[in-house]
Structure formats: structure tokens, C-alpha cells
Jmol script that loads the backbone (N, CA, C; Angstrom):
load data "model"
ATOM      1  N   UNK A   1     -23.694   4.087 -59.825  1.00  0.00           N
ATOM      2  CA  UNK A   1     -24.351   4.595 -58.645  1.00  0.00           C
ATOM      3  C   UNK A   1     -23.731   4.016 -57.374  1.00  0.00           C
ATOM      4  N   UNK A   2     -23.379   2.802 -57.736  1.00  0.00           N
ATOM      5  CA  UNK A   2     -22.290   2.422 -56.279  1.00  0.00           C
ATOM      6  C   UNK A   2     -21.102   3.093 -55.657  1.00  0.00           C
ATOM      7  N   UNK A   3     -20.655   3.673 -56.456  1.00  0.00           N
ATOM      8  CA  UNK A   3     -19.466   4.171 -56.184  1.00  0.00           C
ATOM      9  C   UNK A   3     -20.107   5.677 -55.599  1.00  0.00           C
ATOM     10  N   UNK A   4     -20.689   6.093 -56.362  1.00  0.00           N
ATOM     11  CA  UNK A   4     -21.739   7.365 -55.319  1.00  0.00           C
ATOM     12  C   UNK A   4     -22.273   7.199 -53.744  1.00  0.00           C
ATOM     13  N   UNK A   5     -22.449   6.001 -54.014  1.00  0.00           N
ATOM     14  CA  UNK A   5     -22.694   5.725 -52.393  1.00  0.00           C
ATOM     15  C   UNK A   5     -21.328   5.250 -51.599  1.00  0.00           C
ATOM     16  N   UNK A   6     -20.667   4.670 -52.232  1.00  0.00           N
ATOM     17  CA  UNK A   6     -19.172   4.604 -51.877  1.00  0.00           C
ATOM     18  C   UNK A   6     -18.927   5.463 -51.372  1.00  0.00           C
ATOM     19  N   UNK A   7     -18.399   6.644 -51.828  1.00  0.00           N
ATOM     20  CA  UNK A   7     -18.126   7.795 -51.251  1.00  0.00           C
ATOM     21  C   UNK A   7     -19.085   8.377 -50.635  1.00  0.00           C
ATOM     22  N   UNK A   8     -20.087   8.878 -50.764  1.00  0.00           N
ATOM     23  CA  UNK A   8     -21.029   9.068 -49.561  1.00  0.00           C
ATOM     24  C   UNK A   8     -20.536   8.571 -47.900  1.00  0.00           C
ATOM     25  N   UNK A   9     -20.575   6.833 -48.073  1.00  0.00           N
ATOM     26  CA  UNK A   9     -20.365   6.242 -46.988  1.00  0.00           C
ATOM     27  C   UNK A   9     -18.615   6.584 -46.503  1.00  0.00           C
ATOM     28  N   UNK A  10     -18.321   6.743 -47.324  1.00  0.00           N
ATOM     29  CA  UNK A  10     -16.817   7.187 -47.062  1.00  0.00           C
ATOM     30  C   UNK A  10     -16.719   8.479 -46.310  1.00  0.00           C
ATOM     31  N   UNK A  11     -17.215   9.388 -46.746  1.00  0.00           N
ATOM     32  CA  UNK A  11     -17.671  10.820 -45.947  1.00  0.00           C
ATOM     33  C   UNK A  11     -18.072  10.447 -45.066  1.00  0.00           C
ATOM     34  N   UNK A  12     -19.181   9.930 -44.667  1.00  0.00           N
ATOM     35  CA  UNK A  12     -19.772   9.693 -43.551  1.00  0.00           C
ATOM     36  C   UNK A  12     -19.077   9.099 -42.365  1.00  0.00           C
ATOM     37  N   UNK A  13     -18.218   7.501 -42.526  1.00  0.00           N
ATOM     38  CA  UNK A  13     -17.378   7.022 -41.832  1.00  0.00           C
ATOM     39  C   UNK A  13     -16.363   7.893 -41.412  1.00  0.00           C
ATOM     40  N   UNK A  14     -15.302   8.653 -42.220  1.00  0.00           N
ATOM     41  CA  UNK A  14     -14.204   9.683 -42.175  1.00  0.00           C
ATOM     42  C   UNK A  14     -15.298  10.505 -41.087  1.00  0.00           C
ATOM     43  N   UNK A  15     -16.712  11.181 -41.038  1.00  0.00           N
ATOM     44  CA  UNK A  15     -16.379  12.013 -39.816  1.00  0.00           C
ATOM     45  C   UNK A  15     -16.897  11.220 -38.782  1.00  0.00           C
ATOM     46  N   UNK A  16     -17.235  10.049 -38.693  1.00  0.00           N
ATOM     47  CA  UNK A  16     -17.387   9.585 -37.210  1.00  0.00           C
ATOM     48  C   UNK A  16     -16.172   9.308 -36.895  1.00  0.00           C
ATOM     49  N   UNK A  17     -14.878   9.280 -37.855  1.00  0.00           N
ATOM     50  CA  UNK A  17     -13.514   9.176 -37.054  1.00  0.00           C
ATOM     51  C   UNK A  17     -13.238  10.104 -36.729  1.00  0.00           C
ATOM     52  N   UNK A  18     -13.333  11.545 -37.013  1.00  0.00           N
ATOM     53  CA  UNK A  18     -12.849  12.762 -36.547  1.00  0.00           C
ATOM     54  C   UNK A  18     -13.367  12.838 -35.481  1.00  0.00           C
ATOM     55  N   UNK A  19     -15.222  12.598 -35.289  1.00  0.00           N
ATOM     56  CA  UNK A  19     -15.779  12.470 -34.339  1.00  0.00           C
ATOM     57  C   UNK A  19     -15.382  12.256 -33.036  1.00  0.00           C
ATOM     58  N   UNK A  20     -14.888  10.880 -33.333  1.00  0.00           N
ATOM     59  CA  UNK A  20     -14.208   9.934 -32.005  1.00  0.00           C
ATOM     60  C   UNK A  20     -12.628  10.652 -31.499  1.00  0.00           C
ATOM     61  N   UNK A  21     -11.919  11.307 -32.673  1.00  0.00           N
ATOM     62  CA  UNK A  21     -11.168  12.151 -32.059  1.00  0.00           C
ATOM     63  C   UNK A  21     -11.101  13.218 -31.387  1.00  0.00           C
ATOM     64  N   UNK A  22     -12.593  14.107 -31.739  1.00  0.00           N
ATOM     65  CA  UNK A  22     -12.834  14.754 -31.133  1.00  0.00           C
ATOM     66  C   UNK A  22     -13.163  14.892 -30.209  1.00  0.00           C
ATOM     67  N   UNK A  23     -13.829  13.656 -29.342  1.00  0.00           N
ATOM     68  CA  UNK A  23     -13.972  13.543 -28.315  1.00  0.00           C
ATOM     69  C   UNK A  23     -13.104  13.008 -27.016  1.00  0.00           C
ATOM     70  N   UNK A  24     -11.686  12.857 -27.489  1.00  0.00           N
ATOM     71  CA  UNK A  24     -10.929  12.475 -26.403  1.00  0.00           C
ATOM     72  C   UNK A  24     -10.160  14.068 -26.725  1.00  0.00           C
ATOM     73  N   UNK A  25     -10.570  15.145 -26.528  1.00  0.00           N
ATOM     74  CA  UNK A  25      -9.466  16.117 -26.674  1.00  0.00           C
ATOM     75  C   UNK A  25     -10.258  16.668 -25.882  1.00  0.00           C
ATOM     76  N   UNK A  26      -9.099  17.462 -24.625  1.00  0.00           N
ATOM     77  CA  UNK A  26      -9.478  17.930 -23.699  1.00  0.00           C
ATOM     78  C   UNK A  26     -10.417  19.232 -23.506  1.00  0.00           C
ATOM     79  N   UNK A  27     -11.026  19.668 -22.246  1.00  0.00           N
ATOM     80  CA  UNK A  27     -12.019  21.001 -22.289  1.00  0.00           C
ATOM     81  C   UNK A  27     -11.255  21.951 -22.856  1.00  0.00           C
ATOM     82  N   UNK A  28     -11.708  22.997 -23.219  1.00  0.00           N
ATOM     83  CA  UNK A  28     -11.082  24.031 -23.880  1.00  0.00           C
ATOM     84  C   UNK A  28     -10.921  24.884 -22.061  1.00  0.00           C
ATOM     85  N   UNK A  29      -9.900  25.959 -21.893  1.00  0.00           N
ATOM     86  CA  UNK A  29      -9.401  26.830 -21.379  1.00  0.00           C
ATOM     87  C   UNK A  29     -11.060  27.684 -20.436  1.00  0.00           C
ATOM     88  N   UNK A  30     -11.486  28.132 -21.084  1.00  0.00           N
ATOM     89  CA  UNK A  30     -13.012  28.872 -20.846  1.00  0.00           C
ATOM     90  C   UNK A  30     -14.403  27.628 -20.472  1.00  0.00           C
ATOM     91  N   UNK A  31     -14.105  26.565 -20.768  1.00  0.00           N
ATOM     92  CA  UNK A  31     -14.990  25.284 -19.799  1.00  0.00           C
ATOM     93  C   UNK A  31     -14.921  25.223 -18.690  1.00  0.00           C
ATOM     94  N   UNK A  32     -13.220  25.032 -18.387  1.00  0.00           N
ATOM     95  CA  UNK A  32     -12.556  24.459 -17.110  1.00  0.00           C
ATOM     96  C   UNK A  32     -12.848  25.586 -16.142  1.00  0.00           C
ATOM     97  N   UNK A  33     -12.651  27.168 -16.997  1.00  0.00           N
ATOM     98  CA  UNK A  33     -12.935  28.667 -15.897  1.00  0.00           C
ATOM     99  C   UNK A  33     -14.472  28.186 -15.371  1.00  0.00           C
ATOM    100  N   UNK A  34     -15.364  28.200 -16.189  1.00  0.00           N
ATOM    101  CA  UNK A  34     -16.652  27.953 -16.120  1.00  0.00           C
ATOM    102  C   UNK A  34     -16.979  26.869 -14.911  1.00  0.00           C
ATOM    103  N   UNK A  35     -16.475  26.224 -15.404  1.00  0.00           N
ATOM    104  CA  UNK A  35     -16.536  24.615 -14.465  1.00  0.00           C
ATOM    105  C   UNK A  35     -16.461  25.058 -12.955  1.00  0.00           C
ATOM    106  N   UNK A  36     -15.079  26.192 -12.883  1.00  0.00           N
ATOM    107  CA  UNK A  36     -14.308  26.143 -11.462  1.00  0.00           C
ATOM    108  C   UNK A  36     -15.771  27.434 -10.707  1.00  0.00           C
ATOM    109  N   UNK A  37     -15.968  28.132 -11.666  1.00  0.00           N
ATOM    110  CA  UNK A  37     -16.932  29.150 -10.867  1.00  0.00           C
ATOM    111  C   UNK A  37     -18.084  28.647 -10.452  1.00  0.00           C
ATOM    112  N   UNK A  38     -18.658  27.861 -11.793  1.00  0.00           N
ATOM    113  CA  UNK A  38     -19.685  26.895 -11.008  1.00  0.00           C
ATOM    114  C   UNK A  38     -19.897  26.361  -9.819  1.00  0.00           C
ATOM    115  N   UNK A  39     -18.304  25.698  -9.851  1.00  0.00           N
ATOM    116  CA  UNK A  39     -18.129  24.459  -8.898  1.00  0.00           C
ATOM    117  C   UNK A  39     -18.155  25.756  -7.982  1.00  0.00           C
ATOM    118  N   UNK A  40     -17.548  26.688  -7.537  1.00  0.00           N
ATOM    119  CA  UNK A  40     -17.364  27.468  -6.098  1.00  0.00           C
ATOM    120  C   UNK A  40     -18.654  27.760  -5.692  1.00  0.00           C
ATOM    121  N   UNK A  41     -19.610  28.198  -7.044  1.00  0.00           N
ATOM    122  CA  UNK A  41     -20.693  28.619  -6.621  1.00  0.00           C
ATOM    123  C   UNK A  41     -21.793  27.677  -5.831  1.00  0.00           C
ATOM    124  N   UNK A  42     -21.802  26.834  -6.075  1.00  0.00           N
ATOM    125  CA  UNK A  42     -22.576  25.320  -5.730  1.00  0.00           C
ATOM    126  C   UNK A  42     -21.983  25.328  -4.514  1.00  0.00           C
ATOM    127  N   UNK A  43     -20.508  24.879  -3.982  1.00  0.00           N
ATOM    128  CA  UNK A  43     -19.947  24.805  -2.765  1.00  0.00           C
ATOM    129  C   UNK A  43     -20.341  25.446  -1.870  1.00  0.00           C
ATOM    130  N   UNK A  44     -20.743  27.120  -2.344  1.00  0.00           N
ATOM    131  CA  UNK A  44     -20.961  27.850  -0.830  1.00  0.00           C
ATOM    132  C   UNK A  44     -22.573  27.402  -0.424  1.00  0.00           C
ATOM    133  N   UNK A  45     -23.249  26.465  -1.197  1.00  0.00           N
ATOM    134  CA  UNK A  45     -24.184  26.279  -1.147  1.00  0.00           C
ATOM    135  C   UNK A  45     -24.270  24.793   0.297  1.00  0.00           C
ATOM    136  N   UNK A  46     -23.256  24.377   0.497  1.00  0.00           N
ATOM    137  CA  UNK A  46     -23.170  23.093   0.999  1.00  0.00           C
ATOM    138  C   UNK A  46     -22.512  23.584   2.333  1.00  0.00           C
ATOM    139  N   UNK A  47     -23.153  22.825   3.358  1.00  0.00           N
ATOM    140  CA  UNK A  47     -22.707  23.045   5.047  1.00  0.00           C
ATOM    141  C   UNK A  47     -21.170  22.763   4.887  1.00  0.00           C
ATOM    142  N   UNK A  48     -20.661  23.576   5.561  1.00  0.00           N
ATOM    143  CA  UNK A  48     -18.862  23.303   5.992  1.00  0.00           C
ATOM    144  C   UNK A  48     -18.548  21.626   5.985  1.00  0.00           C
ATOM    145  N   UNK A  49     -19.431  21.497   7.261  1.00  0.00           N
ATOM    146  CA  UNK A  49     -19.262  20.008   7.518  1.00  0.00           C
ATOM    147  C   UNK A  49     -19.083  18.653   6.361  1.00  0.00           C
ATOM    148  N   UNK A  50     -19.836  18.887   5.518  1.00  0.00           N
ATOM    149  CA  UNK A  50     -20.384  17.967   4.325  1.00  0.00           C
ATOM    150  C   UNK A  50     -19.587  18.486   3.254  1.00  0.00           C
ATOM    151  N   UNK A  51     -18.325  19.464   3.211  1.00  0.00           N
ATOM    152  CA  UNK A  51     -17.936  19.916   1.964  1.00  0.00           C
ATOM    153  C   UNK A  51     -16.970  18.960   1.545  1.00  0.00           C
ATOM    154  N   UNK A  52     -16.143  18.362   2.441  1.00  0.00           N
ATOM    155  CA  UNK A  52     -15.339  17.327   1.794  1.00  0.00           C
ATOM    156  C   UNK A  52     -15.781  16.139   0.861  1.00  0.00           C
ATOM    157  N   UNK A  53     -16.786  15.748   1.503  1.00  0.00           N
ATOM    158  CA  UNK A  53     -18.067  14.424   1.276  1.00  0.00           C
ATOM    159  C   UNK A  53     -18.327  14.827  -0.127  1.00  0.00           C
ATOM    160  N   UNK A  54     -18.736  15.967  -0.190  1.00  0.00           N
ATOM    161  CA  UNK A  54     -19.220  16.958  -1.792  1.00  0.00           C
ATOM    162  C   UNK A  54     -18.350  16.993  -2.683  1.00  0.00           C
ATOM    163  N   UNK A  55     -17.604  16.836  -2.169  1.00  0.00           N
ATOM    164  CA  UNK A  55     -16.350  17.554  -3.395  1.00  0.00           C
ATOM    165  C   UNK A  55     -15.510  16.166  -3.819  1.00  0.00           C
ATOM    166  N   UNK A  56     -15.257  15.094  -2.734  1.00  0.00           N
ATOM    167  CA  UNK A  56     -15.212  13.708  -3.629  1.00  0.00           C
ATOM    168  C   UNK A  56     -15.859  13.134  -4.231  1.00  0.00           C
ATOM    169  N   UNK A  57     -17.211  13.271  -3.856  1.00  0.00           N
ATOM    170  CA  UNK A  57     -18.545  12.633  -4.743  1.00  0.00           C
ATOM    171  C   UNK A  57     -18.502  13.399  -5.733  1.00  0.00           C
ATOM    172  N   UNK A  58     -18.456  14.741  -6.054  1.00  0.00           N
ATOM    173  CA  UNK A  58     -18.506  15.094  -7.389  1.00  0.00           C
ATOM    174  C   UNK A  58     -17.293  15.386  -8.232  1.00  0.00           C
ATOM    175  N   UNK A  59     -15.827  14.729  -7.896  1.00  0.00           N
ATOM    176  CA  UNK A  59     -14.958  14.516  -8.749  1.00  0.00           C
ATOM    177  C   UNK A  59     -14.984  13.218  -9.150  1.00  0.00           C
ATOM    178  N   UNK A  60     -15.278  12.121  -8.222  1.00  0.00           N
ATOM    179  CA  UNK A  60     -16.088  10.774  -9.138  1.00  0.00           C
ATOM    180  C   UNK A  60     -16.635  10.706  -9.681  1.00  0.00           C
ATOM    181  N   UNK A  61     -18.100  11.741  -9.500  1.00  0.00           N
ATOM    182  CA  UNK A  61     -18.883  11.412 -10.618  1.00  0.00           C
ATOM    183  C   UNK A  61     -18.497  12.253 -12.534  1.00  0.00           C
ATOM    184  N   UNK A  62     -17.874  13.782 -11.882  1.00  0.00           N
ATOM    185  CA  UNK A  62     -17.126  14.242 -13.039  1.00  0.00           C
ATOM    186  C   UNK A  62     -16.043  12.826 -13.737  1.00  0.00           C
ATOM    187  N   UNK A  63     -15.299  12.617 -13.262  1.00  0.00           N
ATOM    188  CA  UNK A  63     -14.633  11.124 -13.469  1.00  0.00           C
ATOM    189  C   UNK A  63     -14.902  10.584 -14.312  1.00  0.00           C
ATOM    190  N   UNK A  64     -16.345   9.914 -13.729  1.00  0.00           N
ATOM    191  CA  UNK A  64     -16.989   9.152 -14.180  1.00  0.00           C
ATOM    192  C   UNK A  64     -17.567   9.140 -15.848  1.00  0.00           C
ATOM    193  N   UNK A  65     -18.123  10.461 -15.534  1.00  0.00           N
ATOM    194  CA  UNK A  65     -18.734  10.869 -16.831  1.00  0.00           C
ATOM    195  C   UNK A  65     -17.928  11.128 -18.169  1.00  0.00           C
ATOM    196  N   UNK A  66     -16.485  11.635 -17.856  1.00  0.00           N
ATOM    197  CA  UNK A  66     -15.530  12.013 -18.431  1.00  0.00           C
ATOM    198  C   UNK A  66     -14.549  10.362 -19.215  1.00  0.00           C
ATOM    199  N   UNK A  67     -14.621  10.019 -18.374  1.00  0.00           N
ATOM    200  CA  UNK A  67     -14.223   8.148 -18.931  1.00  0.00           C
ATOM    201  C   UNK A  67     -15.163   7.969 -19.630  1.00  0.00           C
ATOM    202  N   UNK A  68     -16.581   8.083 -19.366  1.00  0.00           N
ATOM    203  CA  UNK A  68     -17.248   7.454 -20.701  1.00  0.00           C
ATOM    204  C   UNK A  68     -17.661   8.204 -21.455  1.00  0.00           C
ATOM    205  N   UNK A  69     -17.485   9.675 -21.619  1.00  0.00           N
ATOM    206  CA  UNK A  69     -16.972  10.144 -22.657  1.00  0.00           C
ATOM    207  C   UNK A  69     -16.122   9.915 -23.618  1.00  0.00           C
ATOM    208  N   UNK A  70     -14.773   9.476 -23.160  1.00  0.00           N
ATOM    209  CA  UNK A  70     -13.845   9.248 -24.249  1.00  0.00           C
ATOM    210  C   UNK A  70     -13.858   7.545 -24.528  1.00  0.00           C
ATOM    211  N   UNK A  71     -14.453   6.781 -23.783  1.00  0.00           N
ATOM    212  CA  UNK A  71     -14.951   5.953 -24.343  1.00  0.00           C
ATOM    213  C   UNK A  71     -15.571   5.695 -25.227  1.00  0.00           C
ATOM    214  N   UNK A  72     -16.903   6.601 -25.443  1.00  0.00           N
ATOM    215  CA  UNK A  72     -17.447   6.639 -26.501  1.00  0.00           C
ATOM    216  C   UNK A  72     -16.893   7.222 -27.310  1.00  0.00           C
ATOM    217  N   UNK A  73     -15.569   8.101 -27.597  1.00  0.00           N
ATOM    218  CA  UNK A  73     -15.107   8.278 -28.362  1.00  0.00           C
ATOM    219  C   UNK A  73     -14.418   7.025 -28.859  1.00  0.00           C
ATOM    220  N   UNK A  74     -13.566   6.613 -28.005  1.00  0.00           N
ATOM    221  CA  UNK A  74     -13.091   5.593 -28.744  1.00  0.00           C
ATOM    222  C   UNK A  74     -13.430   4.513 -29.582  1.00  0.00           C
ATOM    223  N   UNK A  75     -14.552   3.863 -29.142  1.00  0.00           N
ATOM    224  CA  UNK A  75     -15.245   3.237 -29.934  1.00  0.00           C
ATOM    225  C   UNK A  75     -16.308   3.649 -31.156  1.00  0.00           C
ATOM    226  N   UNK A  76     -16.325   5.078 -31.424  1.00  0.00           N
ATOM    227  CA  UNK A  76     -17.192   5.511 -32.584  1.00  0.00           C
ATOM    228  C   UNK A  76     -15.397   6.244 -33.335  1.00  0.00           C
ATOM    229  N   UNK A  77     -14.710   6.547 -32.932  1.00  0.00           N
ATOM    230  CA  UNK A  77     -13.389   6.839 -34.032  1.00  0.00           C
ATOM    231  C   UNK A  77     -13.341   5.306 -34.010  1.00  0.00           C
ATOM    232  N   UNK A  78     -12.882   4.070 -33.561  1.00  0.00           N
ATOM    233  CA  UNK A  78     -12.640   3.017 -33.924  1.00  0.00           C
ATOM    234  C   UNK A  78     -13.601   2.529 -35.341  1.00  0.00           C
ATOM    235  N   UNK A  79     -15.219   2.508 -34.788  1.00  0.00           N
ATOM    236  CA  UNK A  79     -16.108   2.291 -35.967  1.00  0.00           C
ATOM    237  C   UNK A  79     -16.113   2.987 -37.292  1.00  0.00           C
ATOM    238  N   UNK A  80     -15.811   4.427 -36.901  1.00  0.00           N
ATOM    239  CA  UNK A  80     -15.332   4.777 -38.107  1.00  0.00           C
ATOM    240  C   UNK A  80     -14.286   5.054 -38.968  1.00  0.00           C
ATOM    241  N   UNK A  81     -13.134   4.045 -37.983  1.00  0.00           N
ATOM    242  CA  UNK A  81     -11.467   4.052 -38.934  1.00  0.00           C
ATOM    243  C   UNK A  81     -11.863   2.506 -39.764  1.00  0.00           C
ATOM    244  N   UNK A  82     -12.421   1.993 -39.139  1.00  0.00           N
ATOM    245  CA  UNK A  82     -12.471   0.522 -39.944  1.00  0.00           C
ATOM    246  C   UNK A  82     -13.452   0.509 -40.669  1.00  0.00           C
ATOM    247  N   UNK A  83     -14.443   1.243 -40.834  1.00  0.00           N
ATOM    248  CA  UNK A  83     -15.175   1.691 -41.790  1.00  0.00           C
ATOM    249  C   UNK A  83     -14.906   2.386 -43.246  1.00  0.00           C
ATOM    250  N   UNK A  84     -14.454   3.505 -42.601  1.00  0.00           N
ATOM    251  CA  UNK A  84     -13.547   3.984 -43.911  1.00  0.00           C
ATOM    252  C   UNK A  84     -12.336   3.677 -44.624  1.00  0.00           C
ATOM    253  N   UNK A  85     -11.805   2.673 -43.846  1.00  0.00           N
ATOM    254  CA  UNK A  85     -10.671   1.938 -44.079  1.00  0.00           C
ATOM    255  C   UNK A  85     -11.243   0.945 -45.362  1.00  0.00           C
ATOM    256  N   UNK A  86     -12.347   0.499 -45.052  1.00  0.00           N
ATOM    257  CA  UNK A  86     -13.492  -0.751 -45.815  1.00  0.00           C
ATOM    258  C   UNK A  86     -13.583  -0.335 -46.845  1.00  0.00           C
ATOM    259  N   UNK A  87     -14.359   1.011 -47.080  1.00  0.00           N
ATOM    260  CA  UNK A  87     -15.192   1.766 -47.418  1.00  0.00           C
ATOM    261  C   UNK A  87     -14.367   2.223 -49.048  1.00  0.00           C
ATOM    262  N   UNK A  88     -12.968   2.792 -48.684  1.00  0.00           N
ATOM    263  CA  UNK A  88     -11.837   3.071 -49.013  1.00  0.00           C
ATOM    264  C   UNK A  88     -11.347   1.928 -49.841  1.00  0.00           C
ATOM    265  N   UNK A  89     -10.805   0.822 -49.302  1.00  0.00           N
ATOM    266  CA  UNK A  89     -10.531  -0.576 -50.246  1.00  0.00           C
ATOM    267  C   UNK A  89     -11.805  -0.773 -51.516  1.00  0.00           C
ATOM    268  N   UNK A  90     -12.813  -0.915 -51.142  1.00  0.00           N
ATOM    269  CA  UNK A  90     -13.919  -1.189 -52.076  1.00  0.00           C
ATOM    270  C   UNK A  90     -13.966  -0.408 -53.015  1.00  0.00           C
ATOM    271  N   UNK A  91     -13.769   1.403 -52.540  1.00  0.00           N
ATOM    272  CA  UNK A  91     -13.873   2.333 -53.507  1.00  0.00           C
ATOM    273  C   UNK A  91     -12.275   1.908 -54.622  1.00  0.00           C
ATOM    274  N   UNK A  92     -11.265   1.724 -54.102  1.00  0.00           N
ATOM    275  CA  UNK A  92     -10.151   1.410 -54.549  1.00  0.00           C
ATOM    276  C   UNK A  92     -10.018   0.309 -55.516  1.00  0.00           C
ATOM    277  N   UNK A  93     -10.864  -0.804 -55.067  1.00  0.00           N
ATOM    278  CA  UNK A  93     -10.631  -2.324 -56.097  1.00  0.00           C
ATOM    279  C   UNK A  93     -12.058  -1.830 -56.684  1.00  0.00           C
ATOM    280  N   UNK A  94     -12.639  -1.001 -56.845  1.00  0.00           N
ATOM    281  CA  UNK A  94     -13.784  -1.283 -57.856  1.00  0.00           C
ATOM    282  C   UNK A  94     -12.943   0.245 -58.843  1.00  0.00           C
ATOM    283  N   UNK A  95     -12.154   0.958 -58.548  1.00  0.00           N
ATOM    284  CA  UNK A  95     -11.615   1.770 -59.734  1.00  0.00           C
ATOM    285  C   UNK A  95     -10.348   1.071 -60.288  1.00  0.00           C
ATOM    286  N   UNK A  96      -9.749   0.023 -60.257  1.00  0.00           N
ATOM    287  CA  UNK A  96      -8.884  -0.160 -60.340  1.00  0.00           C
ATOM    288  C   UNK A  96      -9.577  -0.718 -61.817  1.00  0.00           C
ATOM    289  N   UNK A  97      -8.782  -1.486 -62.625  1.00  0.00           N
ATOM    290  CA  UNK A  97      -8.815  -2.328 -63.621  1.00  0.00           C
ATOM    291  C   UNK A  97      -9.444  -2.977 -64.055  1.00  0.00           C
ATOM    292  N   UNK A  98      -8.796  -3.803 -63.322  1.00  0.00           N
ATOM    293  CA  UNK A  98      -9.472  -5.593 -63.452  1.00  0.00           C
ATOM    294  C   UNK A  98      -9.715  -5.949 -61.867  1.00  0.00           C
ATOM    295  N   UNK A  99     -11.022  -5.181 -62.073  1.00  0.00           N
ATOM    296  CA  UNK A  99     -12.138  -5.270 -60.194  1.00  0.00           C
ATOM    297  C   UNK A  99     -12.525  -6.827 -60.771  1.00  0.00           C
ATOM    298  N   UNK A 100     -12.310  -7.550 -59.561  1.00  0.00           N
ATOM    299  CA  UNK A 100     -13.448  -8.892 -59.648  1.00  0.00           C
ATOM    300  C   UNK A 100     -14.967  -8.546 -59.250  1.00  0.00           C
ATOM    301  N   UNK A 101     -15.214  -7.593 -58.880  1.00  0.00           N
ATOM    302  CA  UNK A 101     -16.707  -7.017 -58.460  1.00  0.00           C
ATOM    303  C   UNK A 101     -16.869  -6.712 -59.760  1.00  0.00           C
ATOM    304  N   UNK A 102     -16.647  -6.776 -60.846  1.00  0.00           N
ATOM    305  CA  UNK A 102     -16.974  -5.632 -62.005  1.00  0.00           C
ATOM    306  C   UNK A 102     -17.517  -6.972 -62.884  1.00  0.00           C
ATOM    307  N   UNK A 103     -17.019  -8.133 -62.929  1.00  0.00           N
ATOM    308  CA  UNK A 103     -17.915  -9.351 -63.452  1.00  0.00           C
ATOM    309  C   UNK A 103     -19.150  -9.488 -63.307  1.00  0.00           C
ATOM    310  N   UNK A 104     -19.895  -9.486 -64.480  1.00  0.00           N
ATOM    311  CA  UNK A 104     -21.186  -9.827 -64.198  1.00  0.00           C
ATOM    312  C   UNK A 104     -21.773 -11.010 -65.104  1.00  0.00           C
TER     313      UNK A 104
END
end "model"
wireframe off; spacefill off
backbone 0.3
color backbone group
């Protein structure tokens, strides 16, 4: 039954690494359109005067949000390469032979 959960946890780790890759890969083509119509649409919403003010504050805060996005990618693909990396060895020395886990 260990080894059932072995792999289980192995599945599981393997997609929080895809996960974490998935999240540093850029907007798709039809986001960025989306994004830009948005963004125009919002703009005509804002006095002339104040549009510059607007439009740096909200590429910082896009910025912003976008860094810790792939931050959190990075650190959940990290958790789950060294996980399944773990996960992987254990499943490996407990099929092998002569496992020292296999002493009882």
C-alpha cells in the first residue's frame, strides 16, 4: 500500500511542477487583445489631465501583480520538482532489490 501512495504523491507533486510552469508562461494572444480594449475602455473614463498619473499607476500595479504571479510559480514548480524528485527516489529504492526500507 506504500508504494500506492508513492505514486499517488508522485502524481500529485509532478503536477504542482507543471503547475509552477505553467504559471511563468506568458498571456495568450486574445488576453493581451482583451487587456488593451479594456485598458482603452477604462481610459476614456479618466480626465485628460490625470491620464498619465493612470496609466503609470496601473502598469505598476499590473507589474506588480504579474511578478508575484510567477513567483508563485516559482516556488510551487520548485516544491514540486523536489518533491517528486523525493517521491521518485523512494519509489525507486523501495523497487529495487535489496531496499534497506524493506527490513523489518
Amino acid at each position: 500500500m506504500r508504494t500506492v501512495y508513492s505514486y499517488a504523491r508522485l502524481i500529485l507533486t509532478s503536477c504542482f511542477f507543471l503547475a509552477g510552469i505553467a504559471l511563468q508562461t506568458v498571456p495568450s494572444a486574445a488576453a493581451v487583445n482583451r487587456e488593451a480594449r479594456d485598458r482603452e475602455r477604462l481610459l476614456q473614463a479618466v480626465p485628460a489631465e490625470d491620464r498619465a498619473e493612470w496609466v503609470r499607476l496601473r502598469d505598476r500595479e499590473d507589474a506588480q501583480a504579474e511578478a508575484s504571479v510567477r513567483l508563485f510559480g516559482v516556488l510551487i514548480g520548485g516544491v514540486g520538482l523536489g518533491a517528486a524528485l523525493f517521491e521518485a527516489a523512494y519509489v525507486s529504492a523501495r523497487s529495487s532489490r535489496h531496499c534497506p526500507l524493506d527490513t523489518r
